[in-house]
C-alpha positions as a Python dict, from the first residue, in 0.01 Angstrom:
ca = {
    (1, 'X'): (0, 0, 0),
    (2, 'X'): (285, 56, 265),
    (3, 'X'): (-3, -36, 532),
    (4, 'X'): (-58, -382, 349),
    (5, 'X'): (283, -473, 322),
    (6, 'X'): (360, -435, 691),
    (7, 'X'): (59, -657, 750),
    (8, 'X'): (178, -913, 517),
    (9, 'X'): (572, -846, 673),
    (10, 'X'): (442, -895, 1037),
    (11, 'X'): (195, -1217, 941),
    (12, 'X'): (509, -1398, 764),
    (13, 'X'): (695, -1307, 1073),
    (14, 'X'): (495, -1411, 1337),
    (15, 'X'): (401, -1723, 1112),
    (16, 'X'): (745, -1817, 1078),
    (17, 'X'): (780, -1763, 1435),
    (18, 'X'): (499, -1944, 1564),
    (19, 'X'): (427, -2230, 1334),
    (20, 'X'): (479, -2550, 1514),
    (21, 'X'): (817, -2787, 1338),
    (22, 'X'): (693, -3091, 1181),
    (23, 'X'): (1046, -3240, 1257),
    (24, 'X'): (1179, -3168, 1580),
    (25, 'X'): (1535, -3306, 1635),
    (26, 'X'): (1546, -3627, 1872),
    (27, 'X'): (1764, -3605, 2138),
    (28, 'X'): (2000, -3847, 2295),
    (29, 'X'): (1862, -3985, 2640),
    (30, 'X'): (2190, -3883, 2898),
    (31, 'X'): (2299, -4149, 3108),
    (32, 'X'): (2293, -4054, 3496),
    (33, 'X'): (2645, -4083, 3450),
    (34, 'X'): (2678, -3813, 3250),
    (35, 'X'): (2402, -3630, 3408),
    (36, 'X'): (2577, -3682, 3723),
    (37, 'X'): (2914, -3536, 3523),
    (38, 'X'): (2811, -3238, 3411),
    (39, 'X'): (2666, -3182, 3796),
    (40, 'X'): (2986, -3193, 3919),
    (41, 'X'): (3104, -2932, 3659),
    (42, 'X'): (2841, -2708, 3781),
    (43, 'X'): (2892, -2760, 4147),
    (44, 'X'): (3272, -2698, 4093),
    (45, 'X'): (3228, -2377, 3895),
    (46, 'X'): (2944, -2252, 4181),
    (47, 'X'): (3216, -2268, 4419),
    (48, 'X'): (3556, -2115, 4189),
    (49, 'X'): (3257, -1838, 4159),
    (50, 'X'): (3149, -1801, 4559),
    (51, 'X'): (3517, -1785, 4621),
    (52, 'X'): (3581, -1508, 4382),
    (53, 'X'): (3260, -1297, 4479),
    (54, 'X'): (3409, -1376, 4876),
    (55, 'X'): (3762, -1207, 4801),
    (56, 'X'): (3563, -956, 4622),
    (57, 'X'): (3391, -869, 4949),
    (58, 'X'): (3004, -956, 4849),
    (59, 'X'): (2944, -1223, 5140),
    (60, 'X'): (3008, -1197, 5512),
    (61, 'X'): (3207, -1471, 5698),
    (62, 'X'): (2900, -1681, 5794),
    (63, 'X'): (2737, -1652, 5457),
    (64, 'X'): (3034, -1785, 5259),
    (65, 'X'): (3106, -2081, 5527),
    (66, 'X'): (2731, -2186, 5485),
    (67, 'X'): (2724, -2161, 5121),
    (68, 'X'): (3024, -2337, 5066),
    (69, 'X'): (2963, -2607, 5297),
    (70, 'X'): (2606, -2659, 5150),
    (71, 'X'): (2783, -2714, 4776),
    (72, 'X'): (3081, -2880, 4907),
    (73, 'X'): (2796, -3178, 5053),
    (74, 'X'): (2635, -3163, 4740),
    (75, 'X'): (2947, -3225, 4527),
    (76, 'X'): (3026, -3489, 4785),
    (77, 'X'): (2676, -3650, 4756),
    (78, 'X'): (2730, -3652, 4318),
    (79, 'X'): (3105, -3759, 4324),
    (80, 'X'): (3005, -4086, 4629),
    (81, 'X'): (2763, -4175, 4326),
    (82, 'X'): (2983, -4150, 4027),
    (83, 'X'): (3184, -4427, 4215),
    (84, 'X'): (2909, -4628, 4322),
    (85, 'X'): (2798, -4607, 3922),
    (86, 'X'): (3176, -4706, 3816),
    (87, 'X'): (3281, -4930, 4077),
    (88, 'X'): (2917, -5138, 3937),
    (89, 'X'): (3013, -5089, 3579),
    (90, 'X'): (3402, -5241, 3692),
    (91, 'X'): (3211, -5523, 3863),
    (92, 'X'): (2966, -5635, 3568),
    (93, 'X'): (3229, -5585, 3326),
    (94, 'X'): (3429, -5801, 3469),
    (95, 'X'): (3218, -6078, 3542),
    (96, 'X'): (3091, -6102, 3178),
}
């Protein structure tokens, strides 16, 4: 009896696990603004963290300068095209 009930427990379980939703929630489509946004978050809090684990003493001299320059460029590279994206929204706006 206590055999059949864990077979029954563990077949509910992996049932409820496994069994595909019929309704999966639909998800908003992100603009590349936003995309682009939530970049820049990530870039900024890569670097607040390579600065903290540099004062804590985890990178040499050379490692930190080339880490921080590579996601310094790459937050340059996302912010030069959030203003290329709202400098064009400005433009059309204003034209229509």
């Amino acid at each position: 009896m206590t055999l059949f009930a864990c077979i029954l427990l563990t077949a509910g379980a992996l049932v409820y696990m496994f069994y595909p939703e019929r309704h999966v929630a639909v998800q908003r489509q992100k603009t590349r603004l936003e995309y682009l946004r939530e970049l820049q978050a990530t870039l900024y809090e890569n670097l607040r963290d390579l600065n903290f684990e540099n004062r804590a003493g985890k990178y040499s001299e050379e490692d930190y300068a080339a880490q921080r320059a590579q996601l310094e460029n790459e937050a340059a590279v996302v912010l030069a095209e959030i203003d290329l994206i709202e400098s064009t929204s400005r433009t059309q706006r204003g034209q229509a």
